[in-house]
C-alpha positions as CSV (number, residue, x, y, z in Angstrom):
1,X,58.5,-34.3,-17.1
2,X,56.3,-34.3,-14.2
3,X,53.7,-37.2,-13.3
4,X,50.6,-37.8,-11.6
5,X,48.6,-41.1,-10.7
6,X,45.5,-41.6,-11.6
7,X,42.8,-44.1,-9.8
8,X,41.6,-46.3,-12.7
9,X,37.9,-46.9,-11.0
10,X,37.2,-43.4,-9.9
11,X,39.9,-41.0,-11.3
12,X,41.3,-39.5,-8.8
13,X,44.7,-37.7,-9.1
14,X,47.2,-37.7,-6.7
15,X,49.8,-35.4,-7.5
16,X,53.2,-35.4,-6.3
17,X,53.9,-31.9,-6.5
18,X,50.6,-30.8,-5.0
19,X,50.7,-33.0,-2.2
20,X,54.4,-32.8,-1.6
21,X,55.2,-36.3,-1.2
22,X,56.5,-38.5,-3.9
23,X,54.4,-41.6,-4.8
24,X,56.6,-44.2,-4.5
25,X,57.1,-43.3,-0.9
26,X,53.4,-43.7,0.2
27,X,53.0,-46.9,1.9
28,X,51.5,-50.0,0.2
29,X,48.6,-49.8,2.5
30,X,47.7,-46.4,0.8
31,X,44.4,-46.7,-0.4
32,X,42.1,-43.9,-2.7
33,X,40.6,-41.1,-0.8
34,X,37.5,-41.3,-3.1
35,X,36.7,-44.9,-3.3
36,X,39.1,-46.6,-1.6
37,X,41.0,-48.7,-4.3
38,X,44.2,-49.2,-3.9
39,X,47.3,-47.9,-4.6
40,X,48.8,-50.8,-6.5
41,X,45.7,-50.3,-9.2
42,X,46.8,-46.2,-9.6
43,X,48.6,-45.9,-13.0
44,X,51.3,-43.3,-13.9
45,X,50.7,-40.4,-16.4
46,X,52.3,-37.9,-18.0
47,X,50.9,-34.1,-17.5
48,X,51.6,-34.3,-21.1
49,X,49.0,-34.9,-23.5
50,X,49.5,-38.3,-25.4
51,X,48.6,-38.8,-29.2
52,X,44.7,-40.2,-29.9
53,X,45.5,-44.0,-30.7
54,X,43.5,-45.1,-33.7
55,X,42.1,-48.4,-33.2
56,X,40.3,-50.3,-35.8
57,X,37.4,-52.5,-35.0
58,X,37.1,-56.2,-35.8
59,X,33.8,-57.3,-35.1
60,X,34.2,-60.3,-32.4
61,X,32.2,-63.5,-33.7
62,X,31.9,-65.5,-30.8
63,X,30.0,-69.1,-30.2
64,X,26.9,-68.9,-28.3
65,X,26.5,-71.3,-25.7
66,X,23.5,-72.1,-23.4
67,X,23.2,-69.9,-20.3
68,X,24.2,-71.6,-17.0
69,X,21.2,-71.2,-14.0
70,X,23.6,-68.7,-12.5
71,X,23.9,-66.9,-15.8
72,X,20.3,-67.1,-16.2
73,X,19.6,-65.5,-12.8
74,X,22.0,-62.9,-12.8
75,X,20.1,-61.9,-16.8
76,X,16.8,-62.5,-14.8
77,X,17.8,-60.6,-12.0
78,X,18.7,-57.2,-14.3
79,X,15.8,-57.4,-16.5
80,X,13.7,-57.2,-13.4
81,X,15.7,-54.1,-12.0
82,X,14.6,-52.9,-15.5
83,X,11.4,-53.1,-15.4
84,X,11.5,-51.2,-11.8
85,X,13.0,-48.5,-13.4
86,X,9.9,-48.5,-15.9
87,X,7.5,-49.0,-12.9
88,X,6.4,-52.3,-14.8
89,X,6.5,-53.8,-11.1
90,X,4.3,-57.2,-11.9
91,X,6.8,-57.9,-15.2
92,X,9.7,-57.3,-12.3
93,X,8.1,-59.6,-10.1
94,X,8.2,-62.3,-12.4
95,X,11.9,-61.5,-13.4
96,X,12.7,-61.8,-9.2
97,X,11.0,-64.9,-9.3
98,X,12.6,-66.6,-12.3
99,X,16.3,-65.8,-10.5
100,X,15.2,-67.1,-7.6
101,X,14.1,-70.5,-9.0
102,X,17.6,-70.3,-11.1
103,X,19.6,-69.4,-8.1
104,X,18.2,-72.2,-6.4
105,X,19.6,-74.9,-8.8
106,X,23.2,-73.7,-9.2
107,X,25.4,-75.9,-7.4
108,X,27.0,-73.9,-4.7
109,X,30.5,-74.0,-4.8
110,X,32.4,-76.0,-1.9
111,X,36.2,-75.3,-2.1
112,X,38.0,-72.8,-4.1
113,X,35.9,-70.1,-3.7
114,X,38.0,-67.2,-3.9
115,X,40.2,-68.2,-6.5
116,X,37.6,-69.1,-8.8
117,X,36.0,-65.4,-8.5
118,X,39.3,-64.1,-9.4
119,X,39.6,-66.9,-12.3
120,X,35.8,-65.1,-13.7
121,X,36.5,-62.0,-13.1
122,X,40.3,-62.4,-14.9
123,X,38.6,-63.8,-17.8
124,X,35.9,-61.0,-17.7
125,X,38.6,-58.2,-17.7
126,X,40.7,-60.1,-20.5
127,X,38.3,-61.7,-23.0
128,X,34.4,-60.6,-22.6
129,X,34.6,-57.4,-21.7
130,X,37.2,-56.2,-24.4
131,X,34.6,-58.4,-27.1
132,X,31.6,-56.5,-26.0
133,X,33.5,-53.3,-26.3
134,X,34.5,-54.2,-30.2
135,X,30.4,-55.1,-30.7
136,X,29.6,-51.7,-29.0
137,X,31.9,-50.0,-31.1
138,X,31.2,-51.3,-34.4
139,X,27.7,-50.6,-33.7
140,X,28.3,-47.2,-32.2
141,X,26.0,-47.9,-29.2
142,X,27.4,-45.2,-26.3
143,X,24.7,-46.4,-23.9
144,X,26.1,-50.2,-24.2
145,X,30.1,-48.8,-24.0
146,X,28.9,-46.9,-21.2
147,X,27.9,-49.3,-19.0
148,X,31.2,-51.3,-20.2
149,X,33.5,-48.3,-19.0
150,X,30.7,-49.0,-15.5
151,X,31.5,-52.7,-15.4
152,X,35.1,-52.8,-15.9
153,X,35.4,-50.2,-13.3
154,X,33.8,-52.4,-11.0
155,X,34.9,-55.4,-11.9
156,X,38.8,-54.1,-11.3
157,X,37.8,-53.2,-7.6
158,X,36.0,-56.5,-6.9
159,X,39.7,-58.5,-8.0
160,X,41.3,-55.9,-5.6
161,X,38.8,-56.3,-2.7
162,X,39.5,-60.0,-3.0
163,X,43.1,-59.8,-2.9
164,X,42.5,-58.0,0.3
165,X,40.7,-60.3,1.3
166,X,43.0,-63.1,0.6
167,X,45.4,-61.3,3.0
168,X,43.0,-60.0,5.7
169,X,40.3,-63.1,5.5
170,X,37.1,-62.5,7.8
171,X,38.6,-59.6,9.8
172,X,38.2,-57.5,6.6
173,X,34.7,-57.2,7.3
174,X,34.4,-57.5,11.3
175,X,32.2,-54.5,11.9
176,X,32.8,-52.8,8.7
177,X,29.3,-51.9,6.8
178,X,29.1,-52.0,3.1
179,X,27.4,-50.0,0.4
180,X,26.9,-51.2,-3.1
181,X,25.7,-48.7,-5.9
182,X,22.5,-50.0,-6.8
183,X,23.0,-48.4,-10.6
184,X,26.3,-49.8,-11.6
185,X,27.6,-52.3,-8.4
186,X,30.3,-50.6,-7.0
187,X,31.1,-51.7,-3.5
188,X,32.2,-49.5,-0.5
189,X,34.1,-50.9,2.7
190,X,33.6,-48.2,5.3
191,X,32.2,-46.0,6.9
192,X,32.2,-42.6,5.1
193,X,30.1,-43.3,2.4
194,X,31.0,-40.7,-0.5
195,X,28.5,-37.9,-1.8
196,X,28.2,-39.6,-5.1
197,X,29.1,-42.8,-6.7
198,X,32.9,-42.8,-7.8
199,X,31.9,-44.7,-11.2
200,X,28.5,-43.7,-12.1
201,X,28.5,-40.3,-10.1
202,X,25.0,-40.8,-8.9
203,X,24.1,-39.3,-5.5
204,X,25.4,-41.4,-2.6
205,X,21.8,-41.9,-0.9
206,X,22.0,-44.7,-4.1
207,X,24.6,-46.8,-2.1
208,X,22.7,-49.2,-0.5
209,X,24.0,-51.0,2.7
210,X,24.2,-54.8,3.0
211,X,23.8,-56.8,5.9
212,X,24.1,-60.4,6.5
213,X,23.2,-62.8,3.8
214,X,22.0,-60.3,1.5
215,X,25.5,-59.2,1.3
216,X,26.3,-62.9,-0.6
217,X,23.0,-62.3,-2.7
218,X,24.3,-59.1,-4.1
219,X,27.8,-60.0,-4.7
220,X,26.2,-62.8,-6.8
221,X,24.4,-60.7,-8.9
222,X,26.9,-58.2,-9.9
């Protein structure tokens, strides 16, 4: 039965029999075409069509708890972005200002820095996101499970950028510009910024490029 891998953040398929060399033997370094993820995140499928799974939802009751200022800036933050996008500009304002003030009092991390992103963005993948996706569900919202299929995306090439950058450290980004989607975060290492967004598919003139200390602003607020 013949397989082909598939790119989980972008969906690309690379198929063996098309491009004439086996999987396996591409080298680890082997990265997507599209968006550059790589290849240890491609899964295997069968050409086959597999059975619809039927999944029954269990609304997820969960504790609510106060907002750290991080939290609170990163909600701040997108509300503002949302009220840009209904040209309510003096509401947005006040949104950009209320992150700012929260940003300011989080305590900025000293040690551990990398392995407690991975740490967030494990428990993202394995706990919150799957709990949102049950609340979407039950409550049939496609706009909300949307953006979840959006986040999730992202939020798988962010863990594999920073296992990268375990490996690489500084020299990952040595003259390397970088693009995040300003509609759903994805980031882009390189220089051949695609025609549209892999995960959101909107035009690529929506990639923005980050310089500097912006760069640490915006990973902070995805």
């Amino acid at each position: 039965m013949s397989k082909v891998y598939v790119c989980p953040i972008c969906g690309y398929t690379y198929d063996p029999d098309k491009e004439g060399i086996p999987f396996e033997e591409l080298p680890s370094s082997w990265v997507c075409p599209w968006c550059k993820a790589p290849k240890a995140l491609f899964e295997e499928r069968s050409l086959e069509p597999e059975p619809e799974e039927q999944h029954t939802v269990q609304p997820v009751k969960e504790e609510i708890r106060p907002l750290n200022y991080l939290e609170a800036a990163v909600l701040c933050s997108n509300l503002a972005r949302g009220c840009e996008k209904q040209y309510l500009f003096e509401e947005a304002d006040h949104f950009n200002a209320l992150a700012a003030h929260f940003e300011k009092l989080e305590p900025v991390p000293t040690e551990g820095t990398v392995t407690l992103m991975k740490e967030c963005l494990q428990e993202d993948l394995t706990h919150y996101q799957p709990a949102l996706r049950q609340e979407a569900q039950a409550a049939k919202d496609r706009g909300v499970l949307r953006a979840l299929t959006w986040q999730e995306k992202v939020t798988m090439l962010l863990e594999s950028l920073l296992l990268r950058y375990e490996t690489e450290g500084e020299t990952m980004l040595e003259g390397v510009p970088i693009y995040v989607c300003s509609i759903c975060g994805f980031i882009y290492v390189g220089d051949d910024v695609p025609e549209i967004c892999p995960v959101c598919k909107v035009p690529g003139w929506k990639l923005t490029k980050i310089e500097g200390a912006n760069y640490i602003k915006v990973k902070r607020f995805r």
